[in-house]
Structure formats: structure tokens, C-alpha cells
C-alpha positions as CSV (number, residue, x, y, z in Angstrom):
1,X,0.7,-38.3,-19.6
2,X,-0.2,-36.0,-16.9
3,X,2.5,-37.1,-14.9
4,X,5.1,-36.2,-17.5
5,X,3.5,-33.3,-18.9
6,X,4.2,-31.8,-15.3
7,X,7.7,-32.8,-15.8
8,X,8.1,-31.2,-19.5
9,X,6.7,-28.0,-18.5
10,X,8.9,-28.1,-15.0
11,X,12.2,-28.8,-17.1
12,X,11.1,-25.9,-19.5
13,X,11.2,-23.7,-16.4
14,X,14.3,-24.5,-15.4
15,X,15.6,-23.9,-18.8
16,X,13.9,-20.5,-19.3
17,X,15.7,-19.6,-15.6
18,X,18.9,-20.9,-16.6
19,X,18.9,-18.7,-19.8
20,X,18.0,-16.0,-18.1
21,X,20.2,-15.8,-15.7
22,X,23.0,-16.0,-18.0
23,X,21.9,-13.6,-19.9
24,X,21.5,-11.1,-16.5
25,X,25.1,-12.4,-15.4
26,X,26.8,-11.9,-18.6
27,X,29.0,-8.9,-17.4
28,X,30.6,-11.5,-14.8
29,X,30.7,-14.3,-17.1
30,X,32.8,-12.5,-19.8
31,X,34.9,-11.1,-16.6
32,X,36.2,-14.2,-15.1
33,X,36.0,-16.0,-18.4
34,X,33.6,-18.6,-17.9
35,X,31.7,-18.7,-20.9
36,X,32.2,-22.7,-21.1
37,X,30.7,-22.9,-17.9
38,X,27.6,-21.0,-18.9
39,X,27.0,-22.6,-22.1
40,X,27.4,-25.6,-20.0
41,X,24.7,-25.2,-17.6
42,X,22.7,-23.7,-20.6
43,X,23.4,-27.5,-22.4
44,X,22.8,-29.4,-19.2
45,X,19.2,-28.1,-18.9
46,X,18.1,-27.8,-22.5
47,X,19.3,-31.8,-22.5
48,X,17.3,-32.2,-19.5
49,X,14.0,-30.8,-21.4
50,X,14.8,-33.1,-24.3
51,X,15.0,-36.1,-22.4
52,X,11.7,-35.0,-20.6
53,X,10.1,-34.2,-24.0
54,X,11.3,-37.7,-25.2
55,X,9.6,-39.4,-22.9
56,X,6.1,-37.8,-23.1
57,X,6.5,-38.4,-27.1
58,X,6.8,-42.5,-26.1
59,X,3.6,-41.7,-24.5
60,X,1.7,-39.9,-27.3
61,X,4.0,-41.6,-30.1
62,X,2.0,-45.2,-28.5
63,X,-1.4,-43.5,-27.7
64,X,-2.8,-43.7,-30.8
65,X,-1.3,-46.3,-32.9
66,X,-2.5,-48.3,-30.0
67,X,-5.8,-46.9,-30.3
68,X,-6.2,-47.8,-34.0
69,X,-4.8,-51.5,-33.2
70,X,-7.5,-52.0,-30.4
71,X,-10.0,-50.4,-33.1
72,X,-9.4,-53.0,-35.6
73,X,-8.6,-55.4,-33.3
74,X,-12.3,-55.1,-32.3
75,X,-13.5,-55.0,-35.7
76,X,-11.8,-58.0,-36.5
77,X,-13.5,-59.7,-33.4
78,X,-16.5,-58.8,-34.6
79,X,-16.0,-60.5,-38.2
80,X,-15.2,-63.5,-36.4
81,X,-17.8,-63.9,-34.4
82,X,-20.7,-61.7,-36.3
83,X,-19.6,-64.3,-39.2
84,X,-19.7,-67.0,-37.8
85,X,-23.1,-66.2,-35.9
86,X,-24.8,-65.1,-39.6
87,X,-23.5,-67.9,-40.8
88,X,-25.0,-70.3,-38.3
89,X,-28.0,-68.4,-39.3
90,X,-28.2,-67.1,-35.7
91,X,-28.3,-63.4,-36.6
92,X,-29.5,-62.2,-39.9
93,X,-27.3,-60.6,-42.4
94,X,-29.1,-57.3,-41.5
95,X,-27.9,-57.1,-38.0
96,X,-23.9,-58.3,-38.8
97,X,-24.3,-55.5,-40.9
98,X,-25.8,-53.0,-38.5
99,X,-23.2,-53.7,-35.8
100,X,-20.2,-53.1,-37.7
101,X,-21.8,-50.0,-39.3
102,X,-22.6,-49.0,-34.7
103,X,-18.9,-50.0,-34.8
104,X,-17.5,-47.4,-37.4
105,X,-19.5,-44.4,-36.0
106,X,-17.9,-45.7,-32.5
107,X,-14.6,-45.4,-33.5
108,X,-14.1,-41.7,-34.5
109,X,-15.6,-40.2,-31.4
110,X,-13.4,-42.8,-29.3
111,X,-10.4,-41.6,-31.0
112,X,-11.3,-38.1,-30.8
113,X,-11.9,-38.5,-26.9
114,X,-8.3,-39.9,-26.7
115,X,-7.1,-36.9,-28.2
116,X,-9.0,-34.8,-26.0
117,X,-8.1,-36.2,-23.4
118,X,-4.2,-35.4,-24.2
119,X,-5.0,-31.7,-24.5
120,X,-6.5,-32.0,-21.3
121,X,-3.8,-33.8,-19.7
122,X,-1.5,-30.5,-21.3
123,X,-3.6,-27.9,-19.4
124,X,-3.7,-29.5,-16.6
125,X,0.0,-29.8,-16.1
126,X,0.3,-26.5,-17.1
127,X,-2.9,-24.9,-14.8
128,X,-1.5,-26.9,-11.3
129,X,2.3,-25.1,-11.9
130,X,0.1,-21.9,-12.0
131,X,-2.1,-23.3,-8.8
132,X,0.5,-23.3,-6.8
133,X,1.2,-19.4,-7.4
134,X,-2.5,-18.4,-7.2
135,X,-3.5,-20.2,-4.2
136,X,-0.3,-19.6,-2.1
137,X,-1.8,-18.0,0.7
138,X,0.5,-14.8,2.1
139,X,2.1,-15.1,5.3
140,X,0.9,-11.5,5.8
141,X,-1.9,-10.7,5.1
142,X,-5.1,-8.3,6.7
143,X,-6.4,-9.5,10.4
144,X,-10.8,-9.6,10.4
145,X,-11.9,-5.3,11.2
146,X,-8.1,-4.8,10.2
147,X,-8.0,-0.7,10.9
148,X,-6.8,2.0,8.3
149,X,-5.3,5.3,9.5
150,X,-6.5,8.4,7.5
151,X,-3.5,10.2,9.2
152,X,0.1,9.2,11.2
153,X,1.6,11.5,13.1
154,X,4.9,8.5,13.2
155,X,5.4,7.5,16.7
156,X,7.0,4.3,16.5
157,X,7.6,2.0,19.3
158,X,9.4,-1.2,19.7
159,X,8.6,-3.1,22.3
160,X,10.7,-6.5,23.4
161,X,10.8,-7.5,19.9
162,X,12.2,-10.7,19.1
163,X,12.1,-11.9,15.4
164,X,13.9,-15.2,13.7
165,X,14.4,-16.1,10.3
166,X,12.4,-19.6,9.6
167,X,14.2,-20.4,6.8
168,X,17.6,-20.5,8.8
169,X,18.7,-16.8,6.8
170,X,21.4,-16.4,9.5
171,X,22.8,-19.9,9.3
172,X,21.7,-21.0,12.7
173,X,19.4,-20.9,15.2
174,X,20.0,-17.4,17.1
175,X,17.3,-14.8,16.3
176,X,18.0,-12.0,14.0
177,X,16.8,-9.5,16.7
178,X,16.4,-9.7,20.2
179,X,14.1,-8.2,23.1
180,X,14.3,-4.7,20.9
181,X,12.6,-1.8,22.8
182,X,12.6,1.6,21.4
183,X,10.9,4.7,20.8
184,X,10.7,6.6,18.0
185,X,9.3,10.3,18.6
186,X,7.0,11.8,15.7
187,X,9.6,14.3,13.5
188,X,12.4,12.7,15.3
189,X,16.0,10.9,13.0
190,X,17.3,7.2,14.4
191,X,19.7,6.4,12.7
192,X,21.2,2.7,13.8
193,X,24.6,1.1,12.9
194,X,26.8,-2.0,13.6
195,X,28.9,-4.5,11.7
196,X,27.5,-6.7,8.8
197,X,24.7,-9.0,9.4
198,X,23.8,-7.9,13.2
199,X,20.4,-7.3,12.0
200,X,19.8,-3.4,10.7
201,X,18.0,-4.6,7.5
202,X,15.9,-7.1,9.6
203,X,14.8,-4.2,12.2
204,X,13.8,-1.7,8.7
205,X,12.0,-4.9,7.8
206,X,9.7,-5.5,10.6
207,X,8.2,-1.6,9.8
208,X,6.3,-2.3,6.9
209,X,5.5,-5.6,7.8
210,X,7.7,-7.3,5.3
211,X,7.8,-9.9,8.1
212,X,5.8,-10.2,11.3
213,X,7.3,-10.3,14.9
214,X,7.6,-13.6,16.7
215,X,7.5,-12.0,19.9
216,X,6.8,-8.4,21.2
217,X,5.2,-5.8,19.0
218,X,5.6,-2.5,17.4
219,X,3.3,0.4,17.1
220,X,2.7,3.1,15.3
221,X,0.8,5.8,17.0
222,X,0.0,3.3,19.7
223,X,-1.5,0.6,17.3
224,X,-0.2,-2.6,16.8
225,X,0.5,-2.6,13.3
226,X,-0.5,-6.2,13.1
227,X,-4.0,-4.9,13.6
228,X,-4.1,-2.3,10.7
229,X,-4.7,-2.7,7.0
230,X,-1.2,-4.1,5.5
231,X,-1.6,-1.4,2.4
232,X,-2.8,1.4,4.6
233,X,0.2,1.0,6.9
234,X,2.5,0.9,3.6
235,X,0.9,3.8,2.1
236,X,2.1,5.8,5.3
237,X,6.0,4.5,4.4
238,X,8.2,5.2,2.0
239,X,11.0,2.5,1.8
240,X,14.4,2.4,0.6
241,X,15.8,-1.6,0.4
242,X,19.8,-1.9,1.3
243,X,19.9,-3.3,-2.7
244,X,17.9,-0.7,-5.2
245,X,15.2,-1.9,-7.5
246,X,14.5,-0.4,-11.0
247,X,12.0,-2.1,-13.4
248,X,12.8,-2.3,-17.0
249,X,11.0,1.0,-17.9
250,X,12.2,4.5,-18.4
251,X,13.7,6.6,-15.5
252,X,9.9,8.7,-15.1
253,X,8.1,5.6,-14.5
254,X,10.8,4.6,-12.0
255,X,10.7,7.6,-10.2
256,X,6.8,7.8,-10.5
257,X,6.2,4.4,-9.5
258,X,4.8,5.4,-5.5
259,X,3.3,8.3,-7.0
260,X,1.8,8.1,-10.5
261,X,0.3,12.0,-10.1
262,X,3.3,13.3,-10.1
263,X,3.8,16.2,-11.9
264,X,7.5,17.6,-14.1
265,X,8.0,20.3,-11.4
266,X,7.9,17.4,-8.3
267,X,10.3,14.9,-10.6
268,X,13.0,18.0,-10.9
269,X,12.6,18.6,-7.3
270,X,13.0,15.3,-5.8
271,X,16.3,14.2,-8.7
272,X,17.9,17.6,-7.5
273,X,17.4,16.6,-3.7
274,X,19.1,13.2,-5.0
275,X,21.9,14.6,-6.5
276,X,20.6,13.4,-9.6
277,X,19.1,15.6,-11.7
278,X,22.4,16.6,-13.8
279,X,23.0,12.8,-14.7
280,X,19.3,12.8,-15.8
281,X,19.9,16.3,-18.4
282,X,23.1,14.6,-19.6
283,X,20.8,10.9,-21.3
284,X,19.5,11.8,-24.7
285,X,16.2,10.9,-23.6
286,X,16.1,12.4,-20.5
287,X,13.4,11.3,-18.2
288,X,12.5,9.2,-21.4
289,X,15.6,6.8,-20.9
290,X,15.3,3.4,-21.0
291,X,17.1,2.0,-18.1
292,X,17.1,-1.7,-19.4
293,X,16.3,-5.1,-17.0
294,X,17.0,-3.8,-13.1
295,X,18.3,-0.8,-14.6
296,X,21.5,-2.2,-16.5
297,X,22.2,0.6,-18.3
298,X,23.1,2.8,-14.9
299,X,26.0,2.9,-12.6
300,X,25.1,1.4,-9.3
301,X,25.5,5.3,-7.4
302,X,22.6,6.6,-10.1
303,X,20.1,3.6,-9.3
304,X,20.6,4.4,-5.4
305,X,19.8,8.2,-6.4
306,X,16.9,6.9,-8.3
307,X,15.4,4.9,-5.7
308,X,16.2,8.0,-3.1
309,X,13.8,9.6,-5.2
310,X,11.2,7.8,-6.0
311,X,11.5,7.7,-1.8
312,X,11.3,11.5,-1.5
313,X,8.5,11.2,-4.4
314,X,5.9,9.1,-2.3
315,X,5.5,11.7,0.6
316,X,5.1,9.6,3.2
317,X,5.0,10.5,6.6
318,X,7.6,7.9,7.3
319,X,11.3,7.3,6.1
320,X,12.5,4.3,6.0
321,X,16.3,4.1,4.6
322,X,18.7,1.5,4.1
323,X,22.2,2.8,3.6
324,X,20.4,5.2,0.8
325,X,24.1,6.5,0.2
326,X,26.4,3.5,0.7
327,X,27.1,3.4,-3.1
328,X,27.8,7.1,-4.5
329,X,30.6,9.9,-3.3
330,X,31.1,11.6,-0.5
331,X,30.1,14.6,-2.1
332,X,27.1,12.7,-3.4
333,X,26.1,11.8,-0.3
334,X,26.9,14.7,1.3
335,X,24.1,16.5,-0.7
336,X,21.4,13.8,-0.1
337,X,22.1,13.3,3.6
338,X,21.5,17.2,4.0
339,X,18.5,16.5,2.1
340,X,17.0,14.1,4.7
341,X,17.9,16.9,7.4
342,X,15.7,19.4,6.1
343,X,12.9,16.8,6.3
344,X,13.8,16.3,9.8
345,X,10.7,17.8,12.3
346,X,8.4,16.9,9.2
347,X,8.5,13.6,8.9
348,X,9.7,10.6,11.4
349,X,13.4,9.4,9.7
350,X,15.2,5.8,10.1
351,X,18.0,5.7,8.2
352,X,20.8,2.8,8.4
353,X,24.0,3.4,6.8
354,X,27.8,2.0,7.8
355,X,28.9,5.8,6.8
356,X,28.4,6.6,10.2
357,X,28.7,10.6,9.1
358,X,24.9,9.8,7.5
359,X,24.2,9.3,10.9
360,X,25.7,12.2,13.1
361,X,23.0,14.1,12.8
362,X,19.8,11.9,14.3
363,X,18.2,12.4,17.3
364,X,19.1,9.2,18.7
365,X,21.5,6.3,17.4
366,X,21.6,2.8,18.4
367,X,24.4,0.5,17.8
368,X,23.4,-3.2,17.1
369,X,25.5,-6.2,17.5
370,X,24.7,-9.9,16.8
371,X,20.6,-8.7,16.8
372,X,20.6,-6.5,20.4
373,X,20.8,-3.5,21.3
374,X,24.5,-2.4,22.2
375,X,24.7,1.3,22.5
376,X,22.3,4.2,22.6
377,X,22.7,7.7,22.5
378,X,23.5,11.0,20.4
379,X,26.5,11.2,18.8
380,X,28.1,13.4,21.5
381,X,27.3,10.9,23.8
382,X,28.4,7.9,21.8
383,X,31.4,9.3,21.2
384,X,31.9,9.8,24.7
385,X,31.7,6.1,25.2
386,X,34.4,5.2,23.5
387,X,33.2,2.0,22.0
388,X,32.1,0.3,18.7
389,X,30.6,3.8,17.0
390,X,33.0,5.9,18.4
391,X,35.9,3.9,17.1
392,X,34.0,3.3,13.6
393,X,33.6,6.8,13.4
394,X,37.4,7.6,13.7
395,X,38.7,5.3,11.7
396,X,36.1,6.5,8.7
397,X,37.2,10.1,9.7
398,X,41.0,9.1,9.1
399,X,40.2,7.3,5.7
400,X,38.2,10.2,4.7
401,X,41.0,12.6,5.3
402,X,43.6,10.3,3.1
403,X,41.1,10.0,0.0
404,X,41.0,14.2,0.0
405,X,44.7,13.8,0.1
């Protein structure tokens, strides 16, 4: 019974998933018409938990008929022999009588033990699937006398850092990043570029300790950041992922969620910094707006200048952007990038973008390629070089010119 109760409540899973994922997809189902496919996949698994139900109700279906036949089956082997016994005048009448009267008040506790035990077997299926979640242990967690900074001043140094997906994330064996080193002066903008998939994301990664070096180290203000408090390093860092994140709430508890003090006068300020305090006026609801599961109810451009400001909103002392602008206008992202300038001096800035004119302005820009280090520079200089940014940043400076046309 265990055994299949495990199986039930897995196959209930993968049902729940399925649905749910139809139900989230549902914009790209109904545009390539595959709404057979979905229902489907929907059939397929809700079969699959019927089949699994089927056979835990053979189980249960049998328990206790089979109980009551080895019940009376036991009663009847004691009118055989207790009969035969009183009969042959080796027992009195009494005690036949007695010991099928110990029988019946045997029976009923036995049964009910049986049935116990089937709840039992439930819970348990059901408390191991939850096991699993609660004593995961993090691959990250806090080191013994782990250190917490009351103050960063966000120096940040990389030094011959080497870091590799274990799960194979790049389809081989080559590391993500390789023998990294860089410095990162307090108040100062890097911005970093390069084709798809040469590791930009991965490098923002490795800041907040989403994932741990395998080689080398970073600091931050000459710590190793493995050696301070996980939160306390987080709490310094305000992140912006490549792919925006809304919960299912309203836009203020969005925009409030790395900063629940915030007041009506900081929300105004940090959705007008994000180019996005207009959009907000023009919902019915205003901050009040529900914005549905991952924020359906939004254009991708307003959930980027949502999460841009729920950024600006946690007042970190570091930025840490991941192409904060790659879905909104030029204009758009004209107004937020010269948001991040004024910040410049005040905070230390990492920004990624492949809109290379997000980046003109840093302090320093590298230029990765297949995980290394392939360029470094300003933008004077880089353009000077004549190679992978320079020629990026011409050809997005000719495109630009043709959309204004």
C-alpha cells in the first residue's frame, strides 16, 4: 500500500503540473493551434493517475474482505475444534464459550488496526514527497563564524575565477567562465557584453552567490564572499535577472517586495526613474492592479520597468543588472539608462545588456566570448580596437538610424 500510495500521489503531481502548465501556455497553445496536443497531454496524465488509483483500490478493495474472511475463518476453527474439545468433555461449556466471546472483542480492534494502518500508509506516502523538500540541504548555505557587513563601500574583485555548470547547462564540458580577474572600484559602472551564451548571466550570478566558484574567488571589500553571511551579502545587492519575475499580487507589493517600508512618495519616485509611472496612472487600480500569475496581465517592457524598480527600491549599495532594458523602446530605455547614470559615484553599477549604448557610459567594459575575457577598456578605447564591440556598436548605430527613418 505504501508503495503505491507513493505512486498515486506522484501521478497526482504530474497531473497538477501538466494542468498547470497548460493553463500558463495557453496564449501559445491557441497561437499555433495545438489545443489537441494539450488536451492530449492533459488525458495522458489524468489516465496515468487513474491507472495508479486502480491499482491502490485492488489493494484496499482486498484488505478488508480478506480481513473478515480470515476473521471467520478463525471463528469457524474455533467451532471445530472448541466443539469438538467440549464435546469430548475436555473443556467445559464455560470456557468454549469464553474463547469465542475473547474472539469477538478481538476482531473489532484487529480490523480497526488494519484500517489504521491504511491511513498511515496515506501520510506516509504523502510526508516522504514532502521529506524530500524539507531536508534538501542547500548547496549554499552559511560557512561556521560566517561574517556580516554592517556597511559596503562595493569594491569587487575577481580573481582567476573559473566556474562550470554541473548539470551540463552549456551542453558540454567547457566551463562557463574562465580564469576571470577584475576589479571593480567602489562608485565605479562595468558594464560587460558579448554574443549569446558566452557567460554574462553566469558572471552577474556568481555576485550574490547564486552559485559558488569552483576555482578562484571574489571579494567584496577584500572579503571572500564565501566567508560572509549569504543574507547579509544579499541584503547589500539589489538584482535584476535577464528574465523579470512578478508574483501574482498587485503592482505595490511587486514593487515593495525588497523593501516593505516603503513609503507612496519612494514608489512615485522609483516608477518615474523606470519610465513607468504613466503606465501605472493609466490601470483603474493604479498601484492596486492585479497583475495576475508572473504578471500576465502586462506587456513584457512594463514587467522589465517593474522589476527596474523594485531594483531602484531596495537601496542597495550594489547594482546588479541584466539587460534591465533589453525589452522596452529606445526611448524607454533611454530614460532608465540615464537613470542608472545619476547613481553612478553612489553606488558600484554592473549592468549587462546587448544594447551596447546601455553601456557607453561605464567606467570600464569587458567583452566576453565563449566564458573569457576578450576585450577591456572604455568605450573610446574599444572602439579604437576595432573588434567585437566596436563592430556591434556600429551595426546597432546603423539599425538605430533606419528605425527613426
Amino acid at each position: 500500500m505504501h508503495r503505491r500510495y507513493q505512486a498515486v500521489q506522484a501521478a497526482f503531481s504530474d497531473l497538477t503540473e501538466v494542468i498547470r502548465e497548460r493553463f500558463a501556455g495557453i496564449r501559445i497553445i491557441k497561437a499555433h493551434d495545438r489545443k489537441e496536443d494539450a488536451a492530449a497531454a492533459v488525458k495522458s496524465a489524468s489516465k496515468n493517475y487513474v491507472n495508479k488509483n486502480i491499482r491502490l483500490v485492488k489493494i484496499i478493495g482486498s484488505f478488508f474482505p480478506m480481513m473478515l474472511l480470515f476473521t471467520n475463518l478463525s471463528l469457524a476453527i474455533v467451532l471445530y475444534i472448541g466443539g469438538r474439545q467440549t464435546i469430548m468433555q475436555t473443556i467445559t461449556p464455560g470456557d468454549f464459550v469464553a474463547f469465542i466471546s475473547y474472539l469477538g472483542l478481538l476482531t473489532w480492534p484487529m480490523m480497526a488496526l488494519g484500517w489504521v494502518t491504511n491511513l498511515i500508509q496515506r501520510g506516509r506516502a504523502s510526508l516522504d514527497r514532502i521529506n524530500i523538500i524539507l531536508q534538501t540541504t542547500p548547496a549554499i548555505r552559511n560557512k561556521e563564524n560566517a561574517r556580516s557587513l554592517d556597511q559596503v563601500k562595493g569594491h569587487i574583485v575577481f580573481e582567476n575565477v573559473t566556474f562550470r555548470y554541473d548539470s551540463g547547462k552549456n551542453g558540454n564540458d567547457a566551463p562557463a567562465l574562465s580564469r576571470i580577474d577584475l576589479s571593480i572600484a567602489p562608485g565605479k559602472v562595468l558594464g560587460i557584453v558579448g554574443p549569446p551564451g558566452c557567460g554574462k548571466s553566469t558572471l552577474l550570478s556568481l555576485i550574490p552567490r547564486l552559485y559558488d566558484v569552483q576555482q578562484g574567488r571574489i571579494l567584496l571589500d577584500g572579503h571572500d564572499i564565501r566567508s560572509l553571511n549569504v543574507q547579509n551579502l544579499r541584503s547589500h545587492i539589489a538584482f535584476i535577472p535577464q528574465e523579470p519575475f512578478l508574483f501574482a499580487g498587485t503592482i505595490r507589493e511587486n514593487l515593495a517586495f525588497g523593501n516593505r517600508e516603503v513609503t507612496e512618495r519612494q514608489l512615485e519616485k522609483a516608477t518615474r526613474e523606470a519610465a513607468l509611472y504613466d503606465t501605472i496612472k493609466n490601470f483603474s487600480e493604479g498601484f492596486d492592479t492585479v497583475v495576475g500569475e508572473k504578471g500576465v496581465i502586462l506587456s513584457g517592457g512594463q514587467k522589465q520597468r517593474i522589476a527596474v524598480a523594485r531594483c531602484l527600491l531596495h537601496e542597495a549599495d550594489i547594482l546588479v543588472l541584466d539587460d534591465p532594458i533589453s525589452q522596452v523602446d529606445l526611448e524607454t530605455g533611454t530614460e532608465i539608462i540615464n537613470t542608472i547614470r545619476k547613481m553612478a559615484g553612489q553606488k558600484t553599477i554592473i549592468i549587462v545588456s546587448h544594447r551596447l549604448s546601455a553601456v557607453s557610459h561605464a567606467d570600464q567594459i569587458i567583452s566576453l566570448d565563449q566564458g573569457r575575457v576578450v576585450e577591456s577598456g572604455t568605450h573610446s578605447q574599444l572602439m579604437a580596437s576595432n573588434n567585437y564591440y566596436a563592430g556591434t556598436f556600429h551595426l546597432q548605430e546603423i539599425e538605430e538610424d533606419l528605425n527613426a527613418v
